[in-house]
NUVO-739993 format. One record per atom (N, C-alpha, C, O, CB): chain; atom name; x, z, y; residue number from 1; residue in three letters. Coordinates in Angstrom, 1 decimal, padded with zeros to 4 digits. Last residue first. Glycine has a CB too. Layout:
N
+------+------+--------+--------+--------+-----+------+
: unit : site :      x :      z :      y : pos : code :
+------+------+--------+--------+--------+-----+------+
:    A :   CA :      X :      Z :      Y : NUM :  ALA :
...
+------+------+--------+--------+--------+-----+------+
END
This chain:
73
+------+------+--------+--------+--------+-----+------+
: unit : site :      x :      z :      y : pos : code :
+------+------+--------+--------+--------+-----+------+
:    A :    N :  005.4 :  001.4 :  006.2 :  73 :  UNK :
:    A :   CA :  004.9 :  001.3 :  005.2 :  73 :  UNK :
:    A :    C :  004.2 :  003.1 :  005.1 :  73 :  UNK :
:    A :    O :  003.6 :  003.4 :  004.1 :  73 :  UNK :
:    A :   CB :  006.0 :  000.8 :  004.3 :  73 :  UNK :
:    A :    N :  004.0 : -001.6 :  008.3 :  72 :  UNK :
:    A :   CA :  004.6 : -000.6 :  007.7 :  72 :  UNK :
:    A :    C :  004.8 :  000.4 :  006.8 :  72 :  UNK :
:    A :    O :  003.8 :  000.1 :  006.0 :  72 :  UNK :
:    A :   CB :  004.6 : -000.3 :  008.0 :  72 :  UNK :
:    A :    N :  003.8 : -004.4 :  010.3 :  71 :  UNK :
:    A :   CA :  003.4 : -003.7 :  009.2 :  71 :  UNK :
:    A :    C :  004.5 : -002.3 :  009.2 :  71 :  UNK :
:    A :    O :  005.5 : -002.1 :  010.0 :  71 :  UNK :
:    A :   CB :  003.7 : -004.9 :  007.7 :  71 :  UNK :
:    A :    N :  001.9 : -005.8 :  013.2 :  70 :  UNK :
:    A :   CA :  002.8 : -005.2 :  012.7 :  70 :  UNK :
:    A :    C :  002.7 : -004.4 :  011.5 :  70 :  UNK :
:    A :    O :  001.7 : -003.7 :  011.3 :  70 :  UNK :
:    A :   CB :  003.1 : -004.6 :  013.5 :  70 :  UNK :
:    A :    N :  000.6 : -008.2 :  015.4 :  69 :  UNK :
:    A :   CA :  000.5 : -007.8 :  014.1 :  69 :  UNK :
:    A :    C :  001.9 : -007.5 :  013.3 :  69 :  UNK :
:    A :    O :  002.7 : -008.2 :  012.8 :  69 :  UNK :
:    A :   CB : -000.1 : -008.9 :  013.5 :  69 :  UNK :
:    A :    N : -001.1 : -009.6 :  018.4 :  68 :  UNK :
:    A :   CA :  000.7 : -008.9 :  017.6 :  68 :  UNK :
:    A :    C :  000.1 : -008.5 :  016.1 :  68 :  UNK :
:    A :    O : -001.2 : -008.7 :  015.9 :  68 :  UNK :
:    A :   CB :  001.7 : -006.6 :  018.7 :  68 :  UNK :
:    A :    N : -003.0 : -010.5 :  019.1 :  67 :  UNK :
:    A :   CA : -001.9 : -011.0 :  019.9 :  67 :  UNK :
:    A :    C : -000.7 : -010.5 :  019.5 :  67 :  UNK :
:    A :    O :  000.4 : -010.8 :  019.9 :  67 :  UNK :
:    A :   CB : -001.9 : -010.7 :  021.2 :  67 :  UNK :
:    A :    N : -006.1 : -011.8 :  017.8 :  66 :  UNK :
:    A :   CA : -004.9 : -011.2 :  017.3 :  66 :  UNK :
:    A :    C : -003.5 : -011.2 :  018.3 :  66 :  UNK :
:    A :    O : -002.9 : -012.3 :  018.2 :  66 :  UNK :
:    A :   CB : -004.6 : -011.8 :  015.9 :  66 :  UNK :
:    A :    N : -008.9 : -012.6 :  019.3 :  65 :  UNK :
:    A :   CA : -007.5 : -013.0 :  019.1 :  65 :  UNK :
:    A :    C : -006.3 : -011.7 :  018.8 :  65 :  UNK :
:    A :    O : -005.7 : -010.9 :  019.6 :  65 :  UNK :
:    A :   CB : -007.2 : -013.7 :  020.5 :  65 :  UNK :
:    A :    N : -012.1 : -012.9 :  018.2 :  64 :  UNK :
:    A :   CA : -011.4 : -012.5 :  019.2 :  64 :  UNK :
:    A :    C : -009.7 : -012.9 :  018.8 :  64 :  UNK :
:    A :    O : -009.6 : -013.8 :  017.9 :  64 :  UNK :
:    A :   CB : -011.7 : -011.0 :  019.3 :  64 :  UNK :
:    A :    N : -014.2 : -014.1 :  016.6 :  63 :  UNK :
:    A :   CA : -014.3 : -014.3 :  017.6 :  63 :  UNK :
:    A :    C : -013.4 : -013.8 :  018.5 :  63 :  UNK :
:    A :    O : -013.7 : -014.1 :  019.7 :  63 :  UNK :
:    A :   CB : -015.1 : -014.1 :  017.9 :  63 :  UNK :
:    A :    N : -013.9 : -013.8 :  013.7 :  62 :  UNK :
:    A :   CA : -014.5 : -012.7 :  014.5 :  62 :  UNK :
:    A :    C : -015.1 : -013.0 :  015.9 :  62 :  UNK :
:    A :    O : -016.2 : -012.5 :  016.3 :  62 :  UNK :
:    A :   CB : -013.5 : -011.6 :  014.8 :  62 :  UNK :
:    A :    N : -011.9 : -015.6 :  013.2 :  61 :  UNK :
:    A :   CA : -013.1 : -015.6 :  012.5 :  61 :  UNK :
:    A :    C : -014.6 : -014.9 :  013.0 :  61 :  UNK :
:    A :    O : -015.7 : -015.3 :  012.8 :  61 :  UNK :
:    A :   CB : -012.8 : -015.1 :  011.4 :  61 :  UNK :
:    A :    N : -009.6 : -014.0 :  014.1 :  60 :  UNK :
:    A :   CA : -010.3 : -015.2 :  014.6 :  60 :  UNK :
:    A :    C : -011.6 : -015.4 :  014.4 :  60 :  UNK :
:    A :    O : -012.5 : -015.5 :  015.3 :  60 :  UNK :
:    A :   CB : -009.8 : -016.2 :  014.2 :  60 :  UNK :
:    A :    N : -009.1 : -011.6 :  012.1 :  59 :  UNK :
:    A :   CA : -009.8 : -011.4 :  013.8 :  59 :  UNK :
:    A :    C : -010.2 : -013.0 :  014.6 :  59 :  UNK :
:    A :    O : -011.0 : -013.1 :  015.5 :  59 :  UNK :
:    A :   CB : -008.4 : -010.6 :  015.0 :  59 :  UNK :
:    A :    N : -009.0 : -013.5 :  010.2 :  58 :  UNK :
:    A :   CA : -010.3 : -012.8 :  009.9 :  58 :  UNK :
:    A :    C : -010.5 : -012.2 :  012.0 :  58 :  UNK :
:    A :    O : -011.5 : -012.4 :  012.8 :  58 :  UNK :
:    A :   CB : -009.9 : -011.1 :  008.4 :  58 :  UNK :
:    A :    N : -006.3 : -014.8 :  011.1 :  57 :  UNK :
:    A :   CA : -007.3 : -015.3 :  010.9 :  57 :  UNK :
:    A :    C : -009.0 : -015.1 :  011.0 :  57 :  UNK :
:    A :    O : -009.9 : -015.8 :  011.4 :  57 :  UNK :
:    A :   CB : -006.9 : -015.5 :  010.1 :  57 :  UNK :
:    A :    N : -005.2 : -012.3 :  010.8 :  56 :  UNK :
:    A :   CA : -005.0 : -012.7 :  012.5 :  56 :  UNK :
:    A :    C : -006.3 : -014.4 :  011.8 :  56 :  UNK :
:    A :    O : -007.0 : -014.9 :  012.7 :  56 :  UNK :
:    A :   CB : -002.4 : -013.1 :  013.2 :  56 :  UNK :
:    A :    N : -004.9 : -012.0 :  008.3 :  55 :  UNK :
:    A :   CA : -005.4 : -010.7 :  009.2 :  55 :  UNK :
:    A :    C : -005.7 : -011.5 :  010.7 :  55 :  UNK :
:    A :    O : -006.6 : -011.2 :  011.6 :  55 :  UNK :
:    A :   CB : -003.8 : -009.2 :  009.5 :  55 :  UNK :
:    A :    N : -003.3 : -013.6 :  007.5 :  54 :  UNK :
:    A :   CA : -004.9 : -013.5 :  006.7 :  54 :  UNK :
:    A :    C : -005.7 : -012.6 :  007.4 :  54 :  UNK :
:    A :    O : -006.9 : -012.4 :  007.2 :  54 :  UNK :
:    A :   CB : -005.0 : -013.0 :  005.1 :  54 :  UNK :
:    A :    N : -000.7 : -013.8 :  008.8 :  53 :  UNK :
:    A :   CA : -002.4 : -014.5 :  008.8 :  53 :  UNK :
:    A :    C : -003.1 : -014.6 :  008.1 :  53 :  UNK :
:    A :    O : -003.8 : -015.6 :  007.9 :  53 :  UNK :
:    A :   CB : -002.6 : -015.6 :  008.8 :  53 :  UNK :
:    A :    N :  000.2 : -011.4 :  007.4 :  52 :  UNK :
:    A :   CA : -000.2 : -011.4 :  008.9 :  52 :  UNK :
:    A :    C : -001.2 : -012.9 :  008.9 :  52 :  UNK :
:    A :    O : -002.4 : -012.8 :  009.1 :  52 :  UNK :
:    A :   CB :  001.3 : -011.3 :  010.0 :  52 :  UNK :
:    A :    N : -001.3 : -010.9 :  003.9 :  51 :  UNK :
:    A :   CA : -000.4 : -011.5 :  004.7 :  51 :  UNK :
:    A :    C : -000.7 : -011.5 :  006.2 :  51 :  UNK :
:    A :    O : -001.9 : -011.6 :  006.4 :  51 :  UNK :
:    A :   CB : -000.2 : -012.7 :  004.2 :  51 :  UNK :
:    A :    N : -001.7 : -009.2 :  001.1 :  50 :  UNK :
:    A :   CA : -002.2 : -008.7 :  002.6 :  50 :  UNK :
:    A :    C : -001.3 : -009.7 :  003.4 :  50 :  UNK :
:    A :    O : -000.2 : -009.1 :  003.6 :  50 :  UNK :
:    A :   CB : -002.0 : -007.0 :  003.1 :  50 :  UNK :
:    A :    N :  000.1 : -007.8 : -001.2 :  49 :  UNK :
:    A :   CA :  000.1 : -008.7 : -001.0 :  49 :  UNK :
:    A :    C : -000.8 : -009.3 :  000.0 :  49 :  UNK :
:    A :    O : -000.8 : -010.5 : -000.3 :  49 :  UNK :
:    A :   CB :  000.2 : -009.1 : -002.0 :  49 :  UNK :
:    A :    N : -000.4 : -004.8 : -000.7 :  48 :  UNK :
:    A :   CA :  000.8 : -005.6 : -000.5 :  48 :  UNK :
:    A :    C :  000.6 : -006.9 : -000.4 :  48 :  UNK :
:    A :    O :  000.9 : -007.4 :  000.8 :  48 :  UNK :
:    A :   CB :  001.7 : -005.6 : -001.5 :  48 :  UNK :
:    A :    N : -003.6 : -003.7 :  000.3 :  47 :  UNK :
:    A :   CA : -002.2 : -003.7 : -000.5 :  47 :  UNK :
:    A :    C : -001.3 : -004.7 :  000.2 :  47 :  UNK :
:    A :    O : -001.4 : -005.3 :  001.3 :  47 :  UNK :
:    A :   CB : -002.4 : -004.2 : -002.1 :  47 :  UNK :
:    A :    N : -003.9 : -001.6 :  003.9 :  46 :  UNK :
:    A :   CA : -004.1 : -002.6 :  002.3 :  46 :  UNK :
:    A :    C : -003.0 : -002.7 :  001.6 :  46 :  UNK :
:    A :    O : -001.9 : -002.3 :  001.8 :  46 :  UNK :
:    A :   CB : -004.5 : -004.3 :  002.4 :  46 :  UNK :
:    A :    N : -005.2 :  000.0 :  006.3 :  45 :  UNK :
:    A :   CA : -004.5 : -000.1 :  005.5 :  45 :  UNK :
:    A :    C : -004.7 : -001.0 :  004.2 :  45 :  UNK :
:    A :    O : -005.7 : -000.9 :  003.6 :  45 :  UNK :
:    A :   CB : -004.3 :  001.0 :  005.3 :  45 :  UNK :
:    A :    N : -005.2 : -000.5 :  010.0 :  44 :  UNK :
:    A :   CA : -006.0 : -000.8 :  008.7 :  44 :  UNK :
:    A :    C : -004.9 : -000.6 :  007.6 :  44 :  UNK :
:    A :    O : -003.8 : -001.0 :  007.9 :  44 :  UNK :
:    A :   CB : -006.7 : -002.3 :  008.6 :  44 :  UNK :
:    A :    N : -006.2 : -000.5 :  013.5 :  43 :  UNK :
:    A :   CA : -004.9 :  000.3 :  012.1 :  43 :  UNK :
:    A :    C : -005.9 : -000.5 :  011.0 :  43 :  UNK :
:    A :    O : -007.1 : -000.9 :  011.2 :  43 :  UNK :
:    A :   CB : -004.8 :  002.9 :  011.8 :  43 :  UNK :
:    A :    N : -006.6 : -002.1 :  016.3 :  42 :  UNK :
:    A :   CA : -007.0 : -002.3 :  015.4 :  42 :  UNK :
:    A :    C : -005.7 : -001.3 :  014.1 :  42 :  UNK :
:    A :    O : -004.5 : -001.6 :  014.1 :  42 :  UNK :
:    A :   CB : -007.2 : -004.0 :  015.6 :  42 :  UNK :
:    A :    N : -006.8 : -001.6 :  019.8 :  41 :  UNK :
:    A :   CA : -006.2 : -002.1 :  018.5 :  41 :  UNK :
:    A :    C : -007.0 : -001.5 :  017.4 :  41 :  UNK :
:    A :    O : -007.8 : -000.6 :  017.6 :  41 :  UNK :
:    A :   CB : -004.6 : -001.7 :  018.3 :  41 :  UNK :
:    A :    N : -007.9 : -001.4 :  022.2 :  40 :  UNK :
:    A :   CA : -008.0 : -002.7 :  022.2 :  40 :  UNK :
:    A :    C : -006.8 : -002.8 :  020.8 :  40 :  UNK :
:    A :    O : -006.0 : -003.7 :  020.7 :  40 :  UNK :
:    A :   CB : -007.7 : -003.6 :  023.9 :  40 :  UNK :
:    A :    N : -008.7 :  000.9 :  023.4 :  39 :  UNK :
:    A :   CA : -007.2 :  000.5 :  023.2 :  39 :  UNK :
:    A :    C : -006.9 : -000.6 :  022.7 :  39 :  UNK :
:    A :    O : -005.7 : -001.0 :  022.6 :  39 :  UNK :
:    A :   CB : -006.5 :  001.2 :  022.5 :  39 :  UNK :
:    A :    N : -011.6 :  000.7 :  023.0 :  38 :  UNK :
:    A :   CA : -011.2 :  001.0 :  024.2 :  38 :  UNK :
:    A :    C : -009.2 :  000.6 :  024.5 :  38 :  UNK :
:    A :    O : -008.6 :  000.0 :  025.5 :  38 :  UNK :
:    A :   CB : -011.7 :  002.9 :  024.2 :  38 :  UNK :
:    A :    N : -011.7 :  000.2 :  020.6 :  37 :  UNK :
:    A :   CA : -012.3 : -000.6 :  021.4 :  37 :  UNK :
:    A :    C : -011.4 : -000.8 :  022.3 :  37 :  UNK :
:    A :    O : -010.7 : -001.8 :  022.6 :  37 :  UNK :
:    A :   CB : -013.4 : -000.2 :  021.8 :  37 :  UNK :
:    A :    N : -010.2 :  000.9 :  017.9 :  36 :  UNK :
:    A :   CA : -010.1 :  001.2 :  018.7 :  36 :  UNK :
:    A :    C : -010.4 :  000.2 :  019.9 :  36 :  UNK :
:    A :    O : -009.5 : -000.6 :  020.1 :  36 :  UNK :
:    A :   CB : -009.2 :  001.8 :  018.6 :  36 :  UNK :
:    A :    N : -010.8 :  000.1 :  014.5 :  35 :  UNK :
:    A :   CA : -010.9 :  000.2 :  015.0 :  35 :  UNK :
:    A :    C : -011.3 :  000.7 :  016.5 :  35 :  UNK :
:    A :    O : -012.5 :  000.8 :  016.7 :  35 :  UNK :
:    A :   CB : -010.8 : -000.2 :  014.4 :  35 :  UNK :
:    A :    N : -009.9 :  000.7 :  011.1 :  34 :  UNK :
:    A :   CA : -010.2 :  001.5 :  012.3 :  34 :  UNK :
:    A :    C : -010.0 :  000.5 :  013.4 :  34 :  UNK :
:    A :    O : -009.0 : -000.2 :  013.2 :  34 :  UNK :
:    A :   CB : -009.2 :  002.7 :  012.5 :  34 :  UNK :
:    A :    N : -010.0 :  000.2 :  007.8 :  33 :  UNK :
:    A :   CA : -010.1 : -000.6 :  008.7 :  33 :  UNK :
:    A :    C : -010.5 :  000.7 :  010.2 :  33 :  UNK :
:    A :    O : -011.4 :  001.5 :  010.0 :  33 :  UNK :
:    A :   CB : -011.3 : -001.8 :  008.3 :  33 :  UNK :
:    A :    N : -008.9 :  000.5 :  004.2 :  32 :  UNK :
:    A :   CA : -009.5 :  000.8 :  005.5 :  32 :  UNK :
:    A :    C : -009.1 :  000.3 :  006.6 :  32 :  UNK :
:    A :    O : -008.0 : -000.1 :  006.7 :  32 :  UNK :
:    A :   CB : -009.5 :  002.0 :  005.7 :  32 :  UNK :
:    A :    N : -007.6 : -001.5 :  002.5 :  31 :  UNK :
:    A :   CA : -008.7 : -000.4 :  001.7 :  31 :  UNK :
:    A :    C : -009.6 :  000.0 :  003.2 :  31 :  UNK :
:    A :    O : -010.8 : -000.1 :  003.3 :  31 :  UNK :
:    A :   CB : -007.7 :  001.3 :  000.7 :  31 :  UNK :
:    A :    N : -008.2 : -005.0 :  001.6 :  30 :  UNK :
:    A :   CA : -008.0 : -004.3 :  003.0 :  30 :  UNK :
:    A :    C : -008.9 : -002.5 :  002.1 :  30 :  UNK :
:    A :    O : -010.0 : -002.3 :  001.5 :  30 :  UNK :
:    A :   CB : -009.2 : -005.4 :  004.8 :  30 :  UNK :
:    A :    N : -007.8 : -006.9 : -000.7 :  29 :  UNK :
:    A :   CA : -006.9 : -006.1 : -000.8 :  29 :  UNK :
:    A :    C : -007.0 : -004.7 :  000.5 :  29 :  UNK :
:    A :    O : -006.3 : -003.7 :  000.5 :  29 :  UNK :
:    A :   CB : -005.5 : -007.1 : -000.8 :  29 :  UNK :
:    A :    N : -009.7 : -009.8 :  000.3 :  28 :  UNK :
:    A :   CA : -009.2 : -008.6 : -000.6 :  28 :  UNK :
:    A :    C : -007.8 : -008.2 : -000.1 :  28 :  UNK :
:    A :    O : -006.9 : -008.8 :  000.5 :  28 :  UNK :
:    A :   CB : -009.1 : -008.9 : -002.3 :  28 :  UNK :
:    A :    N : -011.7 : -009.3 :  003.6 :  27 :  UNK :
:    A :   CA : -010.3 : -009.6 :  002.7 :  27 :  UNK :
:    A :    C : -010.2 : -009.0 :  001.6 :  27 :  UNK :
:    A :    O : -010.5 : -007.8 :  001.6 :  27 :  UNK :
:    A :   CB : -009.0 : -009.1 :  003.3 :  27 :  UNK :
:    A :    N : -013.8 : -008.0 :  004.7 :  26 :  UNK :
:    A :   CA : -014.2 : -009.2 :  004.0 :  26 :  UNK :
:    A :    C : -012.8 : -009.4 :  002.9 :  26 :  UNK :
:    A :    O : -012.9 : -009.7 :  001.6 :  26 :  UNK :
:    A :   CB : -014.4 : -010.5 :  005.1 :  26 :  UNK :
:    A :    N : -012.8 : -006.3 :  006.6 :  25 :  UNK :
:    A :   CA : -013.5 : -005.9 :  005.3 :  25 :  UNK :
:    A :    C : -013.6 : -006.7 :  004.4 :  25 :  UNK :
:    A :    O : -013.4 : -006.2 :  003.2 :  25 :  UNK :
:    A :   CB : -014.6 : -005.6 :  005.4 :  25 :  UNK :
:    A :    N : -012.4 : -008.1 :  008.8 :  24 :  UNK :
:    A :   CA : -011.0 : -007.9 :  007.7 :  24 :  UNK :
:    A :    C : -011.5 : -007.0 :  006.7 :  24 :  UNK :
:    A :    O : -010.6 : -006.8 :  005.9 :  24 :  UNK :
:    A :   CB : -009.6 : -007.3 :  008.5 :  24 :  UNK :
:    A :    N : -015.2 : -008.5 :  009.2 :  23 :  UNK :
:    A :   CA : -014.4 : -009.6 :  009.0 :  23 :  UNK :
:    A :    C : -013.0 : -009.2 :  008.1 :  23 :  UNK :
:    A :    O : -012.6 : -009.8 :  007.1 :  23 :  UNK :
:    A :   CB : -014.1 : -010.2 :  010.4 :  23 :  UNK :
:    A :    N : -015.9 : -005.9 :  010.1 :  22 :  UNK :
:    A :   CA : -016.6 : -006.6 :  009.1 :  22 :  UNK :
:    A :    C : -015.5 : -008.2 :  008.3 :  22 :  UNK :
:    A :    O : -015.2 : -008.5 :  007.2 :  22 :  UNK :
:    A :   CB : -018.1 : -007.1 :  010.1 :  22 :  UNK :
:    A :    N : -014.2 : -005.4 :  012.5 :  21 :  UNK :
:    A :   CA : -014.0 : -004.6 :  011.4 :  21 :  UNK :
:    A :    C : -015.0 : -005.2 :  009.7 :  21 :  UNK :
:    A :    O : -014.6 : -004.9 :  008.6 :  21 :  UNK :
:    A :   CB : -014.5 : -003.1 :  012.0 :  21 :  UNK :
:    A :    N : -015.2 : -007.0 :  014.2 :  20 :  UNK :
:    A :   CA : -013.7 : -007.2 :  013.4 :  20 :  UNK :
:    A :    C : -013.7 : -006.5 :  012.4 :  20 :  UNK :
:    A :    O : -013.3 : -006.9 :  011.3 :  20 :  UNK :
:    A :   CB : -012.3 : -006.8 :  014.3 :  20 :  UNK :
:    A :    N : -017.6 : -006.5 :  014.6 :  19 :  UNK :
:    A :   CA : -017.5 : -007.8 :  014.0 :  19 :  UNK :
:    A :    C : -015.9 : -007.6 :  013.2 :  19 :  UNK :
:    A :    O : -015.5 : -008.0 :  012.0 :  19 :  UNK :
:    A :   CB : -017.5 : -009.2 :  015.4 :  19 :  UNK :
:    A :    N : -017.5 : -003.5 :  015.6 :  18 :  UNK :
:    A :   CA : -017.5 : -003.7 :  014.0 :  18 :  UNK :
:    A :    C : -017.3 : -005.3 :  014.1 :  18 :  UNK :
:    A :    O : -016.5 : -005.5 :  013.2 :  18 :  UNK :
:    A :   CB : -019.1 : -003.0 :  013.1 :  18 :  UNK :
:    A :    N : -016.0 : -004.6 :  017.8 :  17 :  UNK :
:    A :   CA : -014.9 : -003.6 :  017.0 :  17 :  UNK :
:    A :    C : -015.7 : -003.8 :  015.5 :  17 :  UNK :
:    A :    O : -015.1 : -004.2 :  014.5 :  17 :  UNK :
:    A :   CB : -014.8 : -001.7 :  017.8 :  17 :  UNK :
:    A :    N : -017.9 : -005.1 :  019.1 :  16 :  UNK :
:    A :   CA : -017.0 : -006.2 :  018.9 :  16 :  UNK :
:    A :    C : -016.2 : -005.5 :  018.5 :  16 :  UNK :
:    A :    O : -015.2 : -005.8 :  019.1 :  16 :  UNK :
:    A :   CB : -016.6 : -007.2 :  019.8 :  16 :  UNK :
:    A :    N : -019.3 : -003.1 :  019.8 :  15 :  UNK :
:    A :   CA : -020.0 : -003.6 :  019.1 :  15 :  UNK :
:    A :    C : -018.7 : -004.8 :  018.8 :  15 :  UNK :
:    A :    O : -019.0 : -005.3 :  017.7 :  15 :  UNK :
:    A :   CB : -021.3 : -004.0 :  019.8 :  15 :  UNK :
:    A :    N : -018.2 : -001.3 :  021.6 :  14 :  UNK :
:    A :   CA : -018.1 : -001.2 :  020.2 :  14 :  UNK :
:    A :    C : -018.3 : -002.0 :  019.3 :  14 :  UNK :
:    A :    O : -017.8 : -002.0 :  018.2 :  14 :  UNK :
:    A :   CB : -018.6 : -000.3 :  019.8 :  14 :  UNK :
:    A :    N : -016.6 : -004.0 :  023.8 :  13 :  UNK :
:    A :   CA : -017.3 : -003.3 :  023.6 :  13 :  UNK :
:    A :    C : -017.3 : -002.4 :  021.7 :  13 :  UNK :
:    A :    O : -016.5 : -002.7 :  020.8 :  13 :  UNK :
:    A :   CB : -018.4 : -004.1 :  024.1 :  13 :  UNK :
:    A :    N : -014.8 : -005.8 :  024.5 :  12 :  UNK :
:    A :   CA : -015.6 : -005.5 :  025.7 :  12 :  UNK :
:    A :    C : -016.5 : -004.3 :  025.1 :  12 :  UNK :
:    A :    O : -017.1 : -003.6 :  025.9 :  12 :  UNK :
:    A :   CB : -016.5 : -006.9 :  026.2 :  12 :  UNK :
:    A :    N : -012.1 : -007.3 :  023.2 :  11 :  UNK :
:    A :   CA : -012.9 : -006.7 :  022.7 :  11 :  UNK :
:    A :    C : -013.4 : -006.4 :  024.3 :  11 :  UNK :
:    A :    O : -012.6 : -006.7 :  025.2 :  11 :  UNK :
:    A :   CB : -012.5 : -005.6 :  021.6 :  11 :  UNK :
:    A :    N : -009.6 : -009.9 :  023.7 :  10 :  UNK :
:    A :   CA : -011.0 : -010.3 :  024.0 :  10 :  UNK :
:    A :    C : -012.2 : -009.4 :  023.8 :  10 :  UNK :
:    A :    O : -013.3 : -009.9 :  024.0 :  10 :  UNK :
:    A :   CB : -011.3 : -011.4 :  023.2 :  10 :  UNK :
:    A :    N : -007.3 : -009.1 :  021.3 :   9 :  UNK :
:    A :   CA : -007.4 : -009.5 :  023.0 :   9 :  UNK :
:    A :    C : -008.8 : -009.8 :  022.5 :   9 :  UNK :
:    A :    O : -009.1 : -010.0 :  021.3 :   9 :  UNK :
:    A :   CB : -006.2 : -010.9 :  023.9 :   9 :  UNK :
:    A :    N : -005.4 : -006.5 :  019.7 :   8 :  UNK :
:    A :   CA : -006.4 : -007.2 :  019.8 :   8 :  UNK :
:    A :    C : -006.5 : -007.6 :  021.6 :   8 :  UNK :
:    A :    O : -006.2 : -007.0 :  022.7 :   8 :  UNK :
:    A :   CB : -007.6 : -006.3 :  019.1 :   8 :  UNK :
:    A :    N : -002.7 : -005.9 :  017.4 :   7 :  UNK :
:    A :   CA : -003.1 : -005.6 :  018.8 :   7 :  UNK :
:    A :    C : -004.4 : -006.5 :  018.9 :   7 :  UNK :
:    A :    O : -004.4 : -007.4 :  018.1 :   7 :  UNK :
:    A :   CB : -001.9 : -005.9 :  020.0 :   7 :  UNK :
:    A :    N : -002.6 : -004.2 :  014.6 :   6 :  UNK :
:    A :   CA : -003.2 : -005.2 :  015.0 :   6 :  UNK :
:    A :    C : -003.4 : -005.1 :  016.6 :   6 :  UNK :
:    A :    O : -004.3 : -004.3 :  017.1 :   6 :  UNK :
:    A :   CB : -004.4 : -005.3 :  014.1 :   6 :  UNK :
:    A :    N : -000.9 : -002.6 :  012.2 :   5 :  UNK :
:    A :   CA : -001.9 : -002.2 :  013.6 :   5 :  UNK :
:    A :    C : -001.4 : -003.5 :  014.2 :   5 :  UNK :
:    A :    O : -000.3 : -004.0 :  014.3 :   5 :  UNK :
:    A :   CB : -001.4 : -000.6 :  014.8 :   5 :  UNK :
:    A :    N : -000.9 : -001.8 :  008.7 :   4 :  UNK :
:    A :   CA : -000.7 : -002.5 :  009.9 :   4 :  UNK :
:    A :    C : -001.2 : -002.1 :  011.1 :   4 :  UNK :
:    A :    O : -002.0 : -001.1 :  011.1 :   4 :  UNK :
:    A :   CB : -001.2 : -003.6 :  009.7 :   4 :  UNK :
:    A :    N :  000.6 :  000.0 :  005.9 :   3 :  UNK :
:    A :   CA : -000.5 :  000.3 :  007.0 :   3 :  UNK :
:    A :    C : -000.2 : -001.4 :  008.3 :   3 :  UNK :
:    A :    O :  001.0 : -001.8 :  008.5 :   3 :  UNK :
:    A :   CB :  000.2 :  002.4 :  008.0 :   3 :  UNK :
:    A :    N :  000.2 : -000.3 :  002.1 :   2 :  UNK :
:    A :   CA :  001.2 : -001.1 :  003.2 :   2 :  UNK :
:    A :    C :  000.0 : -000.5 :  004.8 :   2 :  UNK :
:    A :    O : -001.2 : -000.5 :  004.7 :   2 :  UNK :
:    A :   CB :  001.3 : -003.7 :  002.8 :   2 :  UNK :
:    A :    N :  000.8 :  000.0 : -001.2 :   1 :  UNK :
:    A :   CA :  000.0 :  000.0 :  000.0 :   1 :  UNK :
:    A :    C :  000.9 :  000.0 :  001.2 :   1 :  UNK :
:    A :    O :  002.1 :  000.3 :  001.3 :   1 :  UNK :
:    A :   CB : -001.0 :  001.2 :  000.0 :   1 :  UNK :
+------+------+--------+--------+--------+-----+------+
END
């Protein structure tokens, strides 16, 4: 298991925290998902094999834009 934090551009509200949060739910391998409106990031934890565009895709998918994507462990 692996943690990321996802900077996010375009959120305005809670309500565009669950779209993202629905969308990288969608992934296999994502176990949890937090999203921070107000700080405009995103923590989530998953397995390993979890790639930065499969993450920065799903926040597309969402409607908003991924502007960093960092792992750790």
């Amino acid at each position: 298991m692996k943690q990321a934090t996802i900077t996010l551009q375009g959120m305005h509200c809670a309500s565009c925290g669950d779209h993202i949060t629905k969308q990288l739910q969608a992934l296999e391998g994502i176990k949890q998902v937090k999203v921070d409106a107000v700080k405009q990031v995103c923590t989530l934890t998953c397995a390993d094999p979890v790639k930065e565009v499969d993450l920065r895709l799903a926040v597309k998918k969402a409607g908003y834009l991924a502007t960093s994507v960092a792992f750790s462990r």
